[in-house]
Each structure stands twice: as C-alpha cells, then as structure tokens.
N, C-alpha and C positions, 0 to 999 in steps of 0.2 A: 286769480283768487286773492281774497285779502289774506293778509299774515293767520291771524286767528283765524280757525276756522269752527262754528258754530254748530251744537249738535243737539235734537233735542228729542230724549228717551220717551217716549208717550206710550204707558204699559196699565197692569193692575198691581195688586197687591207684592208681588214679585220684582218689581220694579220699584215699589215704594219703600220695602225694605218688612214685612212684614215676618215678627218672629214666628214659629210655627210653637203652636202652642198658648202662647201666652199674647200674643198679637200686640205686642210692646213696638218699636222700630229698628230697625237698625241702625248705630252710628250710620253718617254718609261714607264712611272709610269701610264699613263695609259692605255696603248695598252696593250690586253690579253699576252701576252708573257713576256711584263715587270712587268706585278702584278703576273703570274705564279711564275717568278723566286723570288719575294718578299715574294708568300706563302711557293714556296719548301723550302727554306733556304738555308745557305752557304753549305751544301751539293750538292747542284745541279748548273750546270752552265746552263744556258739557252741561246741560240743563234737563233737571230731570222733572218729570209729569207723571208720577204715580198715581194713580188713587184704588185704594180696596174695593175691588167688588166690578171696579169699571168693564162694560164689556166694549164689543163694535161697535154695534148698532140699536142695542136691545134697551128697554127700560126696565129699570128693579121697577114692580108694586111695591115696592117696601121703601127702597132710599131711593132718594132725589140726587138727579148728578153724577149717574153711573153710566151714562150714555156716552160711548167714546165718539160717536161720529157729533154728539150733540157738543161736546167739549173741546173738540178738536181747533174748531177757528177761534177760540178764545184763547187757546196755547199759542198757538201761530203768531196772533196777533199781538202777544204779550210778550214774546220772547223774540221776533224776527229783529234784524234776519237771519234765515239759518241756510245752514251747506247740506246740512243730511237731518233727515227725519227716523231714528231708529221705531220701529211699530211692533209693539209684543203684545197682543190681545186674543183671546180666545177662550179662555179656560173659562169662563164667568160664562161665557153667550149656552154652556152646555148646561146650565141651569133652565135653559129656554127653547134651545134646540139643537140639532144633533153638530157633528166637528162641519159636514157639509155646509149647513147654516152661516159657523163662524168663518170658514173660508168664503162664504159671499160678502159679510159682514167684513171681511179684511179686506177683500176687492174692492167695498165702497171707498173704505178710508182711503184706501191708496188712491187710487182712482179721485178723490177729494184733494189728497196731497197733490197729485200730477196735476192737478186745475186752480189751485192755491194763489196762484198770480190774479187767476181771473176770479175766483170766487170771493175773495178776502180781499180787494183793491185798498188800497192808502200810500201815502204818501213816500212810504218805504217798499218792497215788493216782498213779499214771506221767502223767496227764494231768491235773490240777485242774481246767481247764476245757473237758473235752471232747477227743475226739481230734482231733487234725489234722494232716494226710498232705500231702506234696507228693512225687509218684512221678514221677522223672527217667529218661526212657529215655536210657540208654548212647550214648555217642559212636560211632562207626560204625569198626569194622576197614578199616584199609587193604588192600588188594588184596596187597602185598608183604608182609604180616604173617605170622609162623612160624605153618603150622596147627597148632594143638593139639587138633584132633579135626575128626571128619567133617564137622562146622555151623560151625566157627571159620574161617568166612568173609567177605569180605565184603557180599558179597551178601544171605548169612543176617543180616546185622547189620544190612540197609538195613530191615529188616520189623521192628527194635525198637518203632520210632517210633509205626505203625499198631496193633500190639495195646496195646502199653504203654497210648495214647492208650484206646484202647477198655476197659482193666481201670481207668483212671482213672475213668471215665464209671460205668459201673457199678457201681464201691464207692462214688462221689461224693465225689474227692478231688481234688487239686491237681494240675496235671502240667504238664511240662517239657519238651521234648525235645532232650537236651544236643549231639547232633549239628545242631541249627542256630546253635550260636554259638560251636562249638570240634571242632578235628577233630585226631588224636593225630600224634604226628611221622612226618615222612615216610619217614624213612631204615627207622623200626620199625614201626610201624604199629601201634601197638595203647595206645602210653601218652602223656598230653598232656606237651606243652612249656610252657614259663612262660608266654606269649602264649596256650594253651591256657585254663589253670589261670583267667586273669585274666578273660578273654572266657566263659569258665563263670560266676566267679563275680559278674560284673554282670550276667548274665543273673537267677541266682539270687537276688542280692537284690533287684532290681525285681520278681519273685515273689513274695517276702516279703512288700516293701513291701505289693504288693498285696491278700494275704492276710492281712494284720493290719488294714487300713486297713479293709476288708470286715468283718472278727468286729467292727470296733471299733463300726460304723454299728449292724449287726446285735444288738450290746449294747444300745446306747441308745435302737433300736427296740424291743427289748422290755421296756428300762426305764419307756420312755415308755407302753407299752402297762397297764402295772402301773400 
C-alpha cells in the first residue's frame, strides 16, 4: 500500500452535513467525514461526496443529479485513486420504493465499485490495489419525520439494516450499520445532529482501522507466500 491511504464518503444529505431544520451545512469539523478524517490521522486522506436528496439508483422528477449510480464514475474518476469506498445511500430511494428496492439499488453500486477497474479505464486505475467496499446502511427515520412517499417510514427504515447486511455478504464487502451508533434529530427525524455526526464517525473509523489492518496481514501473507 502507499503511505497515504485514500478514502472516499459517497452518501446523501447526511454525509454532506445537512442541519436538520434549517438545511444550513455543517462545518467539515463536524460532518461524519471531517471528524473521520481528524480520528484516522495524516495517514489517511478522506474525500467527501455528499449531495441532498442523492439516492442508488433512482431519478428525482424534480432535481437533476440525484442519481447515485449516475454520479458515481464521475467521483471515481475525479478523486482516484482510492483504497476504500465508504457507501451510505438509501433513505432517499424510499421516496420511490420500499428498503428492498434500496437494497438492490446498493448492490448495483457496489457491484459497479467491484468492476471500477474495468468500467472507468484511464490511465490511473480507480482502485490500484483492488477494490474495497465498506456498505453503511442508513440511520433509521424517525416516526415524526415529514413523509416523502408511501415507504418513507419509519418502519420501512428499520429493515435497512437486514438486507443491506445480506447485499454485503453476498458481494463480500465490508458493512456497517449506522443506525446502531447514531440516530437523526428528534424534533426532524430524518438528518443527524453533531453528537450524531460524531458517534457515526467512531464508529467508521474503528472500521477502517479494521479493514486496513486485515489487507495489511493479508499482504504479508502473500508476500511471505512468494
């Protein structure tokens, strides 16, 4: 691995730093991805790819550029190369269709990241050493949150957690599930607070930690092997 290692958040509003309420931003010092890259240290470079409203797969009829699978190789390709792809999307696709929906919606993306080498060619490779995924299922809607469609429930949001977990398994990637260590404000129900934000992103980087520490043994096993 190179020294720096390259990471890059690709989420919605929750990732970009959105206040609840007033839809203002958050400083980077406090959005999950600017305190992540304050825990990792000068080792890690962290690059974050918010956008309000983004989902998987899906198109708003209203805003243009909400499509996460349609945005996806322009981040790639913008930011490469990177060591890990952090993936937080879902809570938006429930405006369009049920948590099952955004679990197939999460499988494309990843499934898009694991083919990244080959789908996104240029002169640099999006991945130099391989792909690797860490797939976050969404924080869980508040009961009191404004519906924005027939699935933007709470309920529908408590079943992130089980597919997301089961689309990780199956592509053989890294997974999260950010409704056990941050839950969104109460008064809104749907965007985290700064105690949010914070309790995300220790979660995430003891993930990290994790998963680099793993490629690192897994290197020197097959260096040793050679």
């Amino acid at each position: 691995f190179a020294k720096m290692k390259t990471i890059l958040c690709y989420g919605d509003s929750n990732t970009w730093g959105f206040v609840p309420g007033s839809g203002a931003r958050y400083p980077k010092e406090v959005r999950w991805p600017g305190r992540l890259a304050a825990l990792l240290g000068p080792e890690f470079q962290v690059e974050e790819n918010g956008l309000n409203g983004r989902t998987t797969v899906y198109d708003d009829p209203d805003l243009p550029c909400r499509n996460g699978k349609a945005g996806l190789g322009y981040a790639l390709c913008a930011g490469k190369p990177f060591d890990l792809v952090i993936l937080m999307l879902g809570t938006n696709d429930l405006k369009y269709t049920d948590a099952s929906g955004a679990a197939r919606g999460a499988a494309e993306l990843v499934a898009l990241l694991q083919e990244a080498n080959l789908r996104f060619p240029g002169a640099t490779a999006v991945f130099p050493h391989g792909p690797r995924v860490l797939l976050v299922s969404p924080v869980t809607i508040r009961e009191n949150a404004v519906p924005e469609g027939p699935f933007f429930t709470h309920d529908e949001s408590l079943r992130f957690a089980g597919l997301y977990e089961a689309v990780a398994q199956a592509s053989g990637v890294h997974f999260l599930d950010a409704a056990r260590y941050a839950q969104p404000s109460p008064e809104e129900g749907t965007h985290l607070l700064p105690e949010g934000h914070a309790a995300l992103a220790r979660a995430v980087a003891e993930q990290v930690r994790t998963i680099f520490a793993q490629a690192e043994i897994e290197s020197k096993t097959r260096r040793t092997a050679l």
